[in-house]
C-alpha positions in Angstrom: 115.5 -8.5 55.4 112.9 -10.1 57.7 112.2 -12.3 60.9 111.6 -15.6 61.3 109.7 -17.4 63.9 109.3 -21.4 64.3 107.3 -23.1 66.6 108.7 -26.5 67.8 107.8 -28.8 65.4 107.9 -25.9 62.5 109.2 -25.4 59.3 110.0 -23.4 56.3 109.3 -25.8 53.3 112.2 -26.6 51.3 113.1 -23.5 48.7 115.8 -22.0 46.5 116.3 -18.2 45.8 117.4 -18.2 42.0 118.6 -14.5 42.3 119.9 -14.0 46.1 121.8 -15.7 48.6 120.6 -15.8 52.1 122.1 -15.0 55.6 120.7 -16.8 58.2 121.5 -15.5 62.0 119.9 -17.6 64.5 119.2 -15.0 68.0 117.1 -17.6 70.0 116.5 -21.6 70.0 117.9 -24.1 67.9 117.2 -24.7 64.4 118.2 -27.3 61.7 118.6 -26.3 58.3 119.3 -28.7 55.5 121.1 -27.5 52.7 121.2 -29.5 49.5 119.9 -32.2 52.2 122.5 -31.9 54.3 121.5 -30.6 57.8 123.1 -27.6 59.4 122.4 -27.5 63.2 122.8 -24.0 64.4 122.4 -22.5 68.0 121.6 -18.9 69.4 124.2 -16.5 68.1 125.3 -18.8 64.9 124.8 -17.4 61.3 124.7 -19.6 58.1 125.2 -18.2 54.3 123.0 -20.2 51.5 124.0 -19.4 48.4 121.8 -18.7 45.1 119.7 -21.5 43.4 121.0 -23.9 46.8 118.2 -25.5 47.7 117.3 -25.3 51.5 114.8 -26.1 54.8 114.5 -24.7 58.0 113.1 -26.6 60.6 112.8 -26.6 64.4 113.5 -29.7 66.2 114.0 -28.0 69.6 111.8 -28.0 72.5 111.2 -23.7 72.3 110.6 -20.9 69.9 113.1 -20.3 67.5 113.8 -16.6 66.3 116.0 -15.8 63.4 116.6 -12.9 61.3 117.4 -13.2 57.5 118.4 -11.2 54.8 118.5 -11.8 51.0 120.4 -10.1 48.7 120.9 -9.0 45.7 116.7 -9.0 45.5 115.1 -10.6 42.3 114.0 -8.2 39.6 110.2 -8.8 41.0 109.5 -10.4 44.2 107.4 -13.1 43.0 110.5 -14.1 41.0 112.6 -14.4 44.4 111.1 -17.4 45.6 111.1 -20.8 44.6 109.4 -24.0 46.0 110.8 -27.1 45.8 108.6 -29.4 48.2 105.0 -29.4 48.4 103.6 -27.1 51.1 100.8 -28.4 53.5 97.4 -28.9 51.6 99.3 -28.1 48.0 99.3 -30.9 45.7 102.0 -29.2 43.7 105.3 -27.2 44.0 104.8 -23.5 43.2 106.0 -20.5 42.9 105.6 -18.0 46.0 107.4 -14.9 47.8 108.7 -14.5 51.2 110.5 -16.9 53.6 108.8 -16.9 57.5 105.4 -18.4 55.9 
């Protein structure tokens, strides 16, 4: 379980979780999340479930701080094992591997 925070602007880089699904509850701002590449607008006080292995992207296209709190369960048998990228981050020439979702 953790707590995400986006900037306007912001984003989590697009992932899968190949042992856990995700909960997604949304407590303040507006966020888009593309699942599969299909995007998922959600407001303050919305929730979204991603499944396992379902690829996904959270971005913030509003004009404020976006908080959200997710949680990811079952866990993967070692946490580098519980996070899969599927897009290039920022100043990476090449998907990897990494843990944790509010980088």
């Amino acid at each position: 379980m953790g707590v995400l925070t986006l900037e306007p602007g912001e984003f989590v880089s697009e992932h899968y979780h190949p042992y856990s699904e995700e909960f997604l509850y949304l407590v303040r701002g507006e966020l888009t999340v593309r699942v599969d590449g299909t995007p998922v607008r959600l407001s303050a006080g919305e929730a979204l479930m991603i499944p396992v292995e379902v690829r996904h992207r959270v971005e913030n296209h509003g004009s404020e701080q976006a908080l959200a709190v997710f949680q990811l369960g079952p866990l993967a048998p070692r946490p580098e094992l519980g996070h899969v990228d599927t897009e290039p981050l920022p100043n990476a020439s090449e998907p990897s591997l990494s843990v944790g979702d509010g980088r």
